[in-house]
KOLSETI-751186 format. One record per residue: residue in one letter; y, x, z of N, C-alpha, C in turn. Coordinates in steps of 0.02 Angstrom, whole numbers, padded with zeros to 5 digits, always signed. Atoms other than C-alpha are relative to their C-alpha. Example, Ala and Ser with C-alpha at 12.3 -4.5 7.8 and 13.67 -1.06 7.14 Angstrom:
<pts>
a-00059+00045+00000-00225+00615+00390+00060+00045+00000
s-00059-00042-00003-00053+00684+00357+00055-00039+00037
</pts>
This chain:
<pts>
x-00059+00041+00000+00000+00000+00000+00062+00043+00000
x-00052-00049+00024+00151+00103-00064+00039-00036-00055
x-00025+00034+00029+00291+00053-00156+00048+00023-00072
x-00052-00016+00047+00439+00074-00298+00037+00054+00009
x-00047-00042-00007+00567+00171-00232-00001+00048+00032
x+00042-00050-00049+00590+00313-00164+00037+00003+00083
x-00035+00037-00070+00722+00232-00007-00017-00067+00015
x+00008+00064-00004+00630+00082+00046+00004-00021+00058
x-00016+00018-00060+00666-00019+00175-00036-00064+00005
x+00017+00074+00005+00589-00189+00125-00092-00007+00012
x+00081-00010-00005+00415-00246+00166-00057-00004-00050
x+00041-00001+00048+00251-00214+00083+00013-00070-00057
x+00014+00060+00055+00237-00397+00036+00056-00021-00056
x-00045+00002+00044+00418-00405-00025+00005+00040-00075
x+00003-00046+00060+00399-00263-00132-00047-00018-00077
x+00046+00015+00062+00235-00328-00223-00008-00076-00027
x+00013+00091+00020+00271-00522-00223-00042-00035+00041
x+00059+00034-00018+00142-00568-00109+00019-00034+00058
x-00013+00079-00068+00114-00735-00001-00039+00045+00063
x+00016-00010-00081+00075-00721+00185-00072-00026+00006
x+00098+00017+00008-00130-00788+00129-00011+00060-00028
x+00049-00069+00016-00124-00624+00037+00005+00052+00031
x-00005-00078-00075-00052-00497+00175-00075-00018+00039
x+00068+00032-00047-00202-00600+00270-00052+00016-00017
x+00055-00022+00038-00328-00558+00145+00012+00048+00007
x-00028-00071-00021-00262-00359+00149-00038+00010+00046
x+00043-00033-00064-00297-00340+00324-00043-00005+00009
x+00081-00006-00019-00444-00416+00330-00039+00021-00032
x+00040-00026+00046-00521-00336+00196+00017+00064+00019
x-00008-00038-00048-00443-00182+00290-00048+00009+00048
x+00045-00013-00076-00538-00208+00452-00060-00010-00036
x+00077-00007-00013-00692-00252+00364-00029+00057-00035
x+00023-00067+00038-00703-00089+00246-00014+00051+00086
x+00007-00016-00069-00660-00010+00434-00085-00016+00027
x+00054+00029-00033-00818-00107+00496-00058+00031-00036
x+00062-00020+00017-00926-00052+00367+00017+00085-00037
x-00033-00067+00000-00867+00133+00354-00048+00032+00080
x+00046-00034-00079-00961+00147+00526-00051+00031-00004
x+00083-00038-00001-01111+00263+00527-00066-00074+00003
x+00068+00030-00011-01258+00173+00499+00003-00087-00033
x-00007+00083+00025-01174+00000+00430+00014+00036-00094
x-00017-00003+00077-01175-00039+00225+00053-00025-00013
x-00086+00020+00013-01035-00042+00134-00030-00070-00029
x+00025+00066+00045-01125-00211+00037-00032-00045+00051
x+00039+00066-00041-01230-00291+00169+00026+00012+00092
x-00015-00006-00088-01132-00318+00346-00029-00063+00028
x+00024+00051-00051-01218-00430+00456+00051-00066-00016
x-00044+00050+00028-01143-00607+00414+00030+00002+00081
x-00045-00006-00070-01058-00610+00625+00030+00053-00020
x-00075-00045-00030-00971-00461+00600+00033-00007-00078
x-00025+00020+00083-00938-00510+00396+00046-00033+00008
x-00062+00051-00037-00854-00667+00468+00058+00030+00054
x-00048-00021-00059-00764-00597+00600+00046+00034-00030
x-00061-00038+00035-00660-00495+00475+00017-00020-00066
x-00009+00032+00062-00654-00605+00353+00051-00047-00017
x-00030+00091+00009-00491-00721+00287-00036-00040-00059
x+00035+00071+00062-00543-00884+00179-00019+00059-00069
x+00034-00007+00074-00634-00811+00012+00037+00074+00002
x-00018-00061+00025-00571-00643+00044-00046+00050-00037
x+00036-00054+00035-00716-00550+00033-00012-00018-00067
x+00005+00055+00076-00751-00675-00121+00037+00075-00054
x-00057-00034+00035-00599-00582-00207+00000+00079-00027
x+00016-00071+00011-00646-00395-00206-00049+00013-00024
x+00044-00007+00026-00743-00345-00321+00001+00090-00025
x+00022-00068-00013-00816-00164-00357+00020+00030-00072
x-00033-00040+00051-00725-00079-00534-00089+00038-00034
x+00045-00016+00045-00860-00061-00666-00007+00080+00004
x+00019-00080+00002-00937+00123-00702+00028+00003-00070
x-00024-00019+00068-00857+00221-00831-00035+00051-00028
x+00027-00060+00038-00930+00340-00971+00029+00058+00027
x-00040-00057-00046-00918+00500-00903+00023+00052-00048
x-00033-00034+00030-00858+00563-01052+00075-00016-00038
x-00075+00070+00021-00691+00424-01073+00059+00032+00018
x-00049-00045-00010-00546+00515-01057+00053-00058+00034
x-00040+00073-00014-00408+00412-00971+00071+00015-00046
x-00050-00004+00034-00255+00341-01041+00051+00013+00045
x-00067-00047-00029-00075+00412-01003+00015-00066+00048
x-00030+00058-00039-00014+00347-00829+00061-00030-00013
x-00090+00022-00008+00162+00258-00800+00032+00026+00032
x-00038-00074-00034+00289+00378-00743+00068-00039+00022
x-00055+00031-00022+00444+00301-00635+00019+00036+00073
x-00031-00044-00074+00552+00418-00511-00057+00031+00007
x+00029-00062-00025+00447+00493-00399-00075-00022-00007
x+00074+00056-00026+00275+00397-00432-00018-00013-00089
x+00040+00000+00059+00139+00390-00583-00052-00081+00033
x+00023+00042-00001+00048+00224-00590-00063-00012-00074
x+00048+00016+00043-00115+00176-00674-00061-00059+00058
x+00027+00028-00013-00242+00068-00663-00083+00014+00043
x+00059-00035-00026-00403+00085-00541-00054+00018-00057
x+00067-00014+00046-00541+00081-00698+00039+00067-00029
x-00027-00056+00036-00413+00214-00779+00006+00079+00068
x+00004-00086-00045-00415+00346-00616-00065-00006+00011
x+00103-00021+00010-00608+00341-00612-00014+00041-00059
x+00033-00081+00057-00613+00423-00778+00068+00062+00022
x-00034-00083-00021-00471+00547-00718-00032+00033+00064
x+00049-00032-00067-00572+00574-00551-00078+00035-00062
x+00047-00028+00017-00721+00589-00651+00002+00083-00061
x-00027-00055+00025-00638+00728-00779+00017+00067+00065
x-00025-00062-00038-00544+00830-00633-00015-00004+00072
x+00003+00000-00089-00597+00773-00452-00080+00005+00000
x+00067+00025-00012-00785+00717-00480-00074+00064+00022
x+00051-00063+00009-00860+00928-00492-00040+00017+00070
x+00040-00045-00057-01003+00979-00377-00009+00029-00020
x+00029-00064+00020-01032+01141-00387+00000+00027-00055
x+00005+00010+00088-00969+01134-00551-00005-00038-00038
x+00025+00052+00060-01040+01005-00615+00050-00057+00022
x-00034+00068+00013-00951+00858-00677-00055-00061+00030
x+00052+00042-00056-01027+00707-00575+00040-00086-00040
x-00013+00080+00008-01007+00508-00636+00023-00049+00074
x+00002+00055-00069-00937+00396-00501-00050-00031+00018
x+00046+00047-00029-01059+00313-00409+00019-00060+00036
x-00011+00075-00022-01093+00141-00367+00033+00025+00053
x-00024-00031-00062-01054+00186-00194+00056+00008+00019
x-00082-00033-00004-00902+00282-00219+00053-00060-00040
x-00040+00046+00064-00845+00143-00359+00037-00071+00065
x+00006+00043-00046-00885+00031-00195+00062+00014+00065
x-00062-00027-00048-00768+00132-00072+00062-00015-00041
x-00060-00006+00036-00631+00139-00199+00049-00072+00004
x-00027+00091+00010-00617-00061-00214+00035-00005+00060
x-00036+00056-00051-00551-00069-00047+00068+00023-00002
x-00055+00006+00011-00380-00010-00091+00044+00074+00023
x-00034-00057-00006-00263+00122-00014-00062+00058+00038
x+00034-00045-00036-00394+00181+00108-00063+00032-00023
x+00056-00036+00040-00525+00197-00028-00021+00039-00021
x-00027-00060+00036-00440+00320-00100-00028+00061+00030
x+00017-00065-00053-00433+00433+00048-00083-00005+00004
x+00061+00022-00015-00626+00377+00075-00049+00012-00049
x+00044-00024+00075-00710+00413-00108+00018+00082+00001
x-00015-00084+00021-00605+00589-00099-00031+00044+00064
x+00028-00037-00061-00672+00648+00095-00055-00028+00011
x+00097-00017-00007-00845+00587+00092+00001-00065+00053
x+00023+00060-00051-00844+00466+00265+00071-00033+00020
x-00059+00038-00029-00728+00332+00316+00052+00037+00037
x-00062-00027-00048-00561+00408+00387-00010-00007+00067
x+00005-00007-00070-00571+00448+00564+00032+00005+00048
x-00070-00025-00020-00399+00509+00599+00011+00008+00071
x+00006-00029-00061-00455+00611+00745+00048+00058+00007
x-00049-00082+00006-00346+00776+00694+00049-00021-00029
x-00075+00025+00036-00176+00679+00664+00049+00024+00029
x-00066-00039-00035-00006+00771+00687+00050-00046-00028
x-00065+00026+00016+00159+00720+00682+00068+00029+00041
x-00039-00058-00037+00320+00797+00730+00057-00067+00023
x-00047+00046-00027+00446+00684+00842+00059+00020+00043
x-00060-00046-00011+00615+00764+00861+00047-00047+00067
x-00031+00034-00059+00662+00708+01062+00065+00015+00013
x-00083+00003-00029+00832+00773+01063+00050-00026-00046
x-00035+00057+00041+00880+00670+00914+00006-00066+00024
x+00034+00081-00020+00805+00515+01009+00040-00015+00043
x-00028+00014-00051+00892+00535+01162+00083+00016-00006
x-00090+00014+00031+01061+00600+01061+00022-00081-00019
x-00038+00043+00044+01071+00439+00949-00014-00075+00058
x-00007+00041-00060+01000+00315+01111+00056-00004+00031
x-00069-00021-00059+01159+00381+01206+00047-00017-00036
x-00068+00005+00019+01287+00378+01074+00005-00042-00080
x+00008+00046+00059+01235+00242+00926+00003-00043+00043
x-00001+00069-00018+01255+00059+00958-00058-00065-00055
x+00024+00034+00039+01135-00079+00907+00041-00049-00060
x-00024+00041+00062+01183-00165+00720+00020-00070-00006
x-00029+00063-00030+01278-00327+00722-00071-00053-00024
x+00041+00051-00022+01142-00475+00756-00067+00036+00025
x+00045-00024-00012+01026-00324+00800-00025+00000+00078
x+00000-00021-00057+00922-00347+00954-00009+00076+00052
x+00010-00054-00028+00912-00219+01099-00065+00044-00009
x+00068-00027-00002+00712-00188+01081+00008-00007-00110
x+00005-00015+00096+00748-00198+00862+00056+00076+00004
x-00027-00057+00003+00878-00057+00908-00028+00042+00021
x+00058-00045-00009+00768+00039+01003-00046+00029-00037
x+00040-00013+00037+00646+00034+00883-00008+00048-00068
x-00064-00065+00040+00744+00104+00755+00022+00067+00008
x-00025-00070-00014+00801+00235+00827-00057+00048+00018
x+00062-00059+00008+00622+00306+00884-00060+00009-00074
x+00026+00004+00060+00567+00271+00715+00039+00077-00045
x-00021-00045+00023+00709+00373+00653-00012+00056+00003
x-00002-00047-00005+00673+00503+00750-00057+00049-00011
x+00061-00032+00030+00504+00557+00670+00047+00018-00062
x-00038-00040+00050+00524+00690+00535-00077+00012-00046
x+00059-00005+00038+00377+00663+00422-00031+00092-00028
x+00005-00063+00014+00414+00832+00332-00047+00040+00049
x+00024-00053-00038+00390+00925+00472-00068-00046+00029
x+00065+00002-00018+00226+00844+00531-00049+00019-00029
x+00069-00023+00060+00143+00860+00357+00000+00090+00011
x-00002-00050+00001+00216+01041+00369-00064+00018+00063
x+00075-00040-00052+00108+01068+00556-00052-00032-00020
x+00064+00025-00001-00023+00967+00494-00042+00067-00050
x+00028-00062+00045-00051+01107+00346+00002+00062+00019
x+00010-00074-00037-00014+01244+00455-00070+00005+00049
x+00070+00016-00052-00149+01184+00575-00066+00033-00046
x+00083-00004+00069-00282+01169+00403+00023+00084-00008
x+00018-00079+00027-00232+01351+00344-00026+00040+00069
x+00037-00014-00061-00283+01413+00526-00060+00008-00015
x+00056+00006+00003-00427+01340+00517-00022+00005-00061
x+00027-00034+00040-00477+01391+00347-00029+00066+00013
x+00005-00086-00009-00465+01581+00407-00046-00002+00026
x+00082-00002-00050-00582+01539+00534-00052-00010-00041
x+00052+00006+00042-00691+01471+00436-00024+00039-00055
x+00020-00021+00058-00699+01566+00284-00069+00074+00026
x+00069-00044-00014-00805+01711+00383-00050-00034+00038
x+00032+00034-00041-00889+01607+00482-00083-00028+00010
x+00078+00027+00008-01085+01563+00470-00044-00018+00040
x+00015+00039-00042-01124+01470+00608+00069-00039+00049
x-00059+00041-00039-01015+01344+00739+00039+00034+00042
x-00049-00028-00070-00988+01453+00873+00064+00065-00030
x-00065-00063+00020-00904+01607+00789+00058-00048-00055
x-00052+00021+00019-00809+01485+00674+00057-00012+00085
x-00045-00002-00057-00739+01440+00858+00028+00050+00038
x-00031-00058-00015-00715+01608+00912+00050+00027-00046
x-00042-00007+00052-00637+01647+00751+00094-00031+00015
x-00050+00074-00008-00516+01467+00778+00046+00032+00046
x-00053-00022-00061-00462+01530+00954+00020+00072-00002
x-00035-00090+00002-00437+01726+00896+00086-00027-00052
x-00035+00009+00063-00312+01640+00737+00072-00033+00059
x-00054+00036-00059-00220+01521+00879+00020+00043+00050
x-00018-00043-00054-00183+01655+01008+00049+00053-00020
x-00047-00044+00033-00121+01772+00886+00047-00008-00042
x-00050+00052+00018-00001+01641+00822+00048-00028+00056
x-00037+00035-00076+00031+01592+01007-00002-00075-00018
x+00018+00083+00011-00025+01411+00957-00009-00024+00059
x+00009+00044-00076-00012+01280+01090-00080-00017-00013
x+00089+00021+00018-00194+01226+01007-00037+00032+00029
x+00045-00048-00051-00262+01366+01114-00034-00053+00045
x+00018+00022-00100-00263+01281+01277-00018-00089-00032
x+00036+00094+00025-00353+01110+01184-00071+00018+00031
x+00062-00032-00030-00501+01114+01302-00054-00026-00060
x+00063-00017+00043-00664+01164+01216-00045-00086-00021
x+00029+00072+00007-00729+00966+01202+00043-00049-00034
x-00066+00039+00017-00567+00906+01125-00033-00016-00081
x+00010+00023+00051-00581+00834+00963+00033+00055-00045
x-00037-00056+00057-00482+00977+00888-00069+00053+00001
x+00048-00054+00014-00642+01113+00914-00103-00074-00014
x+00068+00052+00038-00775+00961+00868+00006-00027-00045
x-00003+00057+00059-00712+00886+00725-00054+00032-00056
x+00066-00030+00077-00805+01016+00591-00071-00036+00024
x+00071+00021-00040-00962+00961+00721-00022-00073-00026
x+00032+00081+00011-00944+00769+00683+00011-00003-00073
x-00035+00001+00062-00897+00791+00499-00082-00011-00045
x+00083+00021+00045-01064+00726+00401-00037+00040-00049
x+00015-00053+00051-01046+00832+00257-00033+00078+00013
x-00002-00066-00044-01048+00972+00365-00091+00018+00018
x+00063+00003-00043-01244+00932+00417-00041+00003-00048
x+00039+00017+00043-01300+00881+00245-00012+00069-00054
x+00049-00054+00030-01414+01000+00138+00058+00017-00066
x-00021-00024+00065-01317+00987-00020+00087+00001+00027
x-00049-00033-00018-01155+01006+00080+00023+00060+00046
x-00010-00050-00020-01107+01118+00207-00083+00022+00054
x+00042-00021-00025-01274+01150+00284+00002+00025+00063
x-00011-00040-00079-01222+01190+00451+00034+00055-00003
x-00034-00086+00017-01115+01349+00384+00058-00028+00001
x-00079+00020+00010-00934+01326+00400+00030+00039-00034
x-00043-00050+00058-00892+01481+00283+00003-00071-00094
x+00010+00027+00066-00952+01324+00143+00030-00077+00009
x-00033+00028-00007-00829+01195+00212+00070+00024-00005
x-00074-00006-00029-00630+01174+00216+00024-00044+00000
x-00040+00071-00046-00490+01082+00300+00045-00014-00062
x-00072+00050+00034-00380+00948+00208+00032-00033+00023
x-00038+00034-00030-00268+00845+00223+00021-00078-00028
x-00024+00093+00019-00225+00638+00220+00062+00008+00033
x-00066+00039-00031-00083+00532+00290-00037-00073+00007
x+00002+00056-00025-00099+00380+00378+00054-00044+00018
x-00058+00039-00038+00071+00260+00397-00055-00067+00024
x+00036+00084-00046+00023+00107+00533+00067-00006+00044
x-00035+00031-00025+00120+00005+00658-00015+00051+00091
x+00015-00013-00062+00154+00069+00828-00038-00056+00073
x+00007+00074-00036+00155-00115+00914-00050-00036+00012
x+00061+00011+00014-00025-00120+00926-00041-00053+00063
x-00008+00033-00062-00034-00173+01128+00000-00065-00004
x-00002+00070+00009-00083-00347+01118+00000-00036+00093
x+00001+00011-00065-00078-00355+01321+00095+00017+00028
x-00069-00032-00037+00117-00268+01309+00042-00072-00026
x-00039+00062+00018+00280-00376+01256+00008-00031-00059
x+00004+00010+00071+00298-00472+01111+00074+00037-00039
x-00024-00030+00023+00449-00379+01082-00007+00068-00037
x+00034-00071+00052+00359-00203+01052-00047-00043-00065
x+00052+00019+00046+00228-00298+00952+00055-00015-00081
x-00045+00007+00048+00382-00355+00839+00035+00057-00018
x-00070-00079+00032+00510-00188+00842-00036+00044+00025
x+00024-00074-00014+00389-00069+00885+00000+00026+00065
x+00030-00036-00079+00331+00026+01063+00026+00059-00031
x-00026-00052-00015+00439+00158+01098-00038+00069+00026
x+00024-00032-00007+00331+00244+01163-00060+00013-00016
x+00052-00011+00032+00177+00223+01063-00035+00074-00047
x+00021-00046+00043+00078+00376+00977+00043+00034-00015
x-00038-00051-00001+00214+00493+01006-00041+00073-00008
x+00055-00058-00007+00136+00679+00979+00012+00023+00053
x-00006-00052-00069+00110+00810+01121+00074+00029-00041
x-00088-00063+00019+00299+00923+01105-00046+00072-00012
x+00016-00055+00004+00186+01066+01108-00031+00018-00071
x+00047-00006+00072+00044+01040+00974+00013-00038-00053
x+00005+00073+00062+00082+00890+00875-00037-00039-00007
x+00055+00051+00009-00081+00804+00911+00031-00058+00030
x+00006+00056-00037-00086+00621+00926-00052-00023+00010
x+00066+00022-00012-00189+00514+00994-00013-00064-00004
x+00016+00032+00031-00243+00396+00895-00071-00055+00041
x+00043+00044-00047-00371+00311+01018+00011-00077-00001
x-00030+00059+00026-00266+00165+01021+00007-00026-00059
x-00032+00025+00041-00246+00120+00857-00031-00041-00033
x+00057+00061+00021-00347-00047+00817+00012-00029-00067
x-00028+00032+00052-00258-00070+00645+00035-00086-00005
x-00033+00085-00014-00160-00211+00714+00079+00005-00045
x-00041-00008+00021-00023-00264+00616+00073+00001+00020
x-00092+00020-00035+00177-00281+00660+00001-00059+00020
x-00018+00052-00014+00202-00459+00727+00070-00030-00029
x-00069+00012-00007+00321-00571+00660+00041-00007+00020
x-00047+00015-00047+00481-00597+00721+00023-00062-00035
x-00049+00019+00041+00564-00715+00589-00035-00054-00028
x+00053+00027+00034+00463-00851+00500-00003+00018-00093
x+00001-00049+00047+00389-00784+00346+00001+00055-00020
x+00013-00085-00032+00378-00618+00408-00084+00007-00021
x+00079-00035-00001+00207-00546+00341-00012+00069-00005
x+00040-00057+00015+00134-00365+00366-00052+00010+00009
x+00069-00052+00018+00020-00254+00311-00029+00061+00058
x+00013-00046-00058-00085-00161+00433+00017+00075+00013
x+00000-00074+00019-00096+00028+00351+00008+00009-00031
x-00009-00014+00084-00078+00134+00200-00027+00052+00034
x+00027-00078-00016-00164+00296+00179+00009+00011-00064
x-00015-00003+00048-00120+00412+00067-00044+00102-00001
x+00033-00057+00013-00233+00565-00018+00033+00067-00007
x-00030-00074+00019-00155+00764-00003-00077+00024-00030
x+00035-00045+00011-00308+00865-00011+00014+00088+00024
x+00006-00054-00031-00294+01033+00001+00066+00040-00065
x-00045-00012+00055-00146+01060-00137+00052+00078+00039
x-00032-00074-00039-00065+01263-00123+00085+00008+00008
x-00068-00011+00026+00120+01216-00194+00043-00013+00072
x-00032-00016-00072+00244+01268-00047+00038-00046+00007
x-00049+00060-00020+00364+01146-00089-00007-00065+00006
x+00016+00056-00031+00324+00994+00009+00010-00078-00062
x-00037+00069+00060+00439+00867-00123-00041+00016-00067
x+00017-00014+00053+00337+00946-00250-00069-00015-00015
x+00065+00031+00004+00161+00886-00187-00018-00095-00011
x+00026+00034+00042+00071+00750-00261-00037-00039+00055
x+00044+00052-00061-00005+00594-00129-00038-00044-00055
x+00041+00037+00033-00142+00483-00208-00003-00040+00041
x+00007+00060-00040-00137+00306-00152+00009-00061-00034
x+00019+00056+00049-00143+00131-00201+00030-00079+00042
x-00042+00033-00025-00078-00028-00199-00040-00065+00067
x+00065+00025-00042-00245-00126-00112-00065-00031-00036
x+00057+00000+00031-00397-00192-00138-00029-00038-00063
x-00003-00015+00075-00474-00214-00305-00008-00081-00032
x+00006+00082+00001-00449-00416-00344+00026-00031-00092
x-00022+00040+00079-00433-00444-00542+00014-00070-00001
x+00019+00056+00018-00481-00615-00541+00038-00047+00068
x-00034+00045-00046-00399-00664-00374+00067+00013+00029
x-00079-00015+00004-00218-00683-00282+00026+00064+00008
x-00046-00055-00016-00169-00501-00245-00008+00029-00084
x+00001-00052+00091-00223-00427-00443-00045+00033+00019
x+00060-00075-00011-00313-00285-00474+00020+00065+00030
x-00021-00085-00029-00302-00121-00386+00058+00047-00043
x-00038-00048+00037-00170+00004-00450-00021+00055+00052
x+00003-00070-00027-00181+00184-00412+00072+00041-00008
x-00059-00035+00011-00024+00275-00368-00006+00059+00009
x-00028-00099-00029+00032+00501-00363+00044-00003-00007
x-00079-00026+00000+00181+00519-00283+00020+00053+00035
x-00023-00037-00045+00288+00632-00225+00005-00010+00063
x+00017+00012-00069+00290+00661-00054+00070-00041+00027
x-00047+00039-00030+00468+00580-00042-00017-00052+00004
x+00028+00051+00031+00392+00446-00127-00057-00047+00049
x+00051+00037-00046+00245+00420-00006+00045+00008+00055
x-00013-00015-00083+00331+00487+00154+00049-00069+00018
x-00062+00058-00014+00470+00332+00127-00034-00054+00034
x+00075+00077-00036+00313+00200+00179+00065-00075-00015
x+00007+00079+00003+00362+00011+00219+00067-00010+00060
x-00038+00040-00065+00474-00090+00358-00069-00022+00023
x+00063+00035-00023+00282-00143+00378-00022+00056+00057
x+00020-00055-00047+00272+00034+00467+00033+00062+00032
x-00050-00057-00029+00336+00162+00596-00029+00064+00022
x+00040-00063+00020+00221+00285+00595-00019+00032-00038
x+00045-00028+00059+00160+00417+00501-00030+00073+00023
x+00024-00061-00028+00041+00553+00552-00028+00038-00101
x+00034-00067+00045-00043+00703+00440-00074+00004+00053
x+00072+00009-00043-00230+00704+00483-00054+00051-00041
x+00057-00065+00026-00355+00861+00450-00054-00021+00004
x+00085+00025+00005-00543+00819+00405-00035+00051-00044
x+00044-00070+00018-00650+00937+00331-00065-00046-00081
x+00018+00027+00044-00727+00922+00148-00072+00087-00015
x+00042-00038+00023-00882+01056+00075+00042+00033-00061
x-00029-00025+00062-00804+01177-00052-00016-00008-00064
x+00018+00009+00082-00921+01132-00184+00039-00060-00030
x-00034+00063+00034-00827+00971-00193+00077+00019-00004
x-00082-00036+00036-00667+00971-00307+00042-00059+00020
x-00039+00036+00000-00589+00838-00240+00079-00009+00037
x-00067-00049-00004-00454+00940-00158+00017+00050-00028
x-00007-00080+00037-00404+01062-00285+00047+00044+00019
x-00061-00040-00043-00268+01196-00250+00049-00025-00037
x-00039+00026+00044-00183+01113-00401-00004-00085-00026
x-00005+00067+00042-00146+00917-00440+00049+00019-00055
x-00024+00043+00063-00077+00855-00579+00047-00056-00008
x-00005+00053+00010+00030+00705-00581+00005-00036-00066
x+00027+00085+00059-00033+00554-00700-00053+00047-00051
x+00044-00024+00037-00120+00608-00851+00034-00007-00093
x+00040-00074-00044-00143+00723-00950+00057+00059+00040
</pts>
């Protein structure tokens, strides 16, 4: 879910036309990709109780899975506007399958499977390109406190603006996307180093904490059980024969984005739930980790009637080398894949990072999140492309 411009302020649904039955459909086709993204559940057959339970009227009905393409179909030229290339989902399956699809070399055909992840929309994206449902256990973000407590002190809320909508605002403002994606990629090149000599778990971790010490990284002092020295551990690929085999010299770190709602607290006021929790998923000041524990993909609450948002957006980096931030390339999309019913069919967007980093009024967050992919897979190259060819 990503939009037009590259200063947006207006909400998802405004942006794409859509009724408040189809933000409804969204999320719940959201939570139930979520649901069946879980170890051990199918993406095709969820138990009809937990099917229903995340289901609006005929949503699942509506999503349907993007045919297989010849794997020798070349795609046609995307649509190019500002900062953002647009094409259609059947048309980035044959550009995935040309430049993302290589194991080990080899050129690889989408699979059902993957064709199956893709349908569900922004998060598919991220989800066909890293192997297992997003996890967004290693999410950074950078939140500049002496801007927060400058513009608290000496700004005034906007005429008809309330006190908790001014608030909100202002700790919204004071995230600096840049700089999170920046520590989120400083984090991944770290942990590359480690890894690259590495041929078993423990010396990649000895490695990790020799790279952080001699950086003076706050990540040091992340005790040994933290999700920052287990993530390669829970990472699937990592276990499997034709991926990293238990070797971490034959893995490396990438990178997503995740924008969501802070206002998640369905026990706090209905005012955060509407303008946002101030104090929600703020990072540590030291490391930049958040902690994402909380974050049930609940959406913003309205305030207004006719108020509808969208839960999340996720948006694909990879592992791209170009230094200049405005110059990298996000893969993301508009949602899930509905030809025949009310939202349309999937689009696939690469934008610049101004482009993605601008998100929604649907959202006030935005972390940078490290996950770990097998090198034989090309689906982080050191070089994108935007659109085609």
């Amino acid at each position: 879910a990503s939009g037009d411009d590259e200063e947006r302020e207006g909400s998802y649904a405004e942006t794409h036309g859509l009724t408040a039955e189809d933000v409804k459909n969204i999320n719940a086709l959201n939570k139930r990709a979520l649901t069946a993204g879980q170890p051990g559940n199918s993406l095709t057959e969820l138990p009809p109780s937990v099917s229903a339970l995340f289901r609006a009227p005929d949503a699942a009905d509506e999503r349907v899975t993007p045919p297989a393409e010849p794997l020798n179909r070349m795609p046609d030229a995307y649509r190019a506007y500002g900062g953002r290339a647009t094409t259609v989902v059947n048309n980035y399956i044959r550009k995935w399958q040309q430049v993302y699809s290589h194991r080990d070399g080899i050129q690889q055909q989408m699979t059902e499977e993957q064709r199956e992840k893709l349908s569900y929309g922004c998060v598919g994206v991220t989800w066909v390109n890293s192997g297992p449902y997003p996890t967004n256990k290693l999410a950074f973000a950078f939140f500049d406190e002496d801007k927060y407590k400058s513009d608290l002190e000496n700004s005034r809320p906007r005429p008809n603006e309330t006190q908790a909508e001014f608030e909100g605002r202002i700790v919204k403002d004071s995230f600096d996307e840049g700089k999170g994606f920046k520590r989120a990629r400083d984090v991944a090149s770290i942990m590359n180093k480690a890894l690259d000599s590495a041929h078993d778990e423990g010396t990649y971790i000895d490695n990790l904490k020799k790279e952080l010490a001699n950086k003076n990284d706050a990540l040091r002092y992340e005790d040994s059980r933290s999700n920052f020295y287990s993530a390669l551990r829970n990472t699937p690929s990592f276990k499997e024969r034709d991926g990293g085999n238990y070797d971490p010299s034959k893995m490396k770190a990438v990178v997503y984005s995740k924008h969501f709602r802070s206002g998640q607290d369905q026990r706090g006021s209905s005012d955060k739930r509407k303008y946002g929790d101030p104090d929600a998923f703020r990072p540590d000041q030291g490391t930049g980790l958040v902690d994402m524990s909380k974050d049930r993909n609940i959406p913003r609450s309205p305030a207004r009637p006719g108020e509808s948002w969208v839960n999340f957006d996720y948006g694909w980096f990879g592992a791209q080398t170009e230094a200049d931030a405005d110059k990298t390339i996000w893969t993301h999309a508009n949602h899930y894949h509905a030809p025949n019913g009310g939202v349309g069919p999937m689009n696939v967007y690469e934008s610049k990072f101004r482009n993605w980093s601008a998100g929604y009024a649907d959202f006030d967050r935005g972390t940078y999140v490290i996950t770990f992919i097998p090198k034989s897979w090309n689906t982080a190259p050191a070089e994108v492309k935007q659109g085609w060819p």
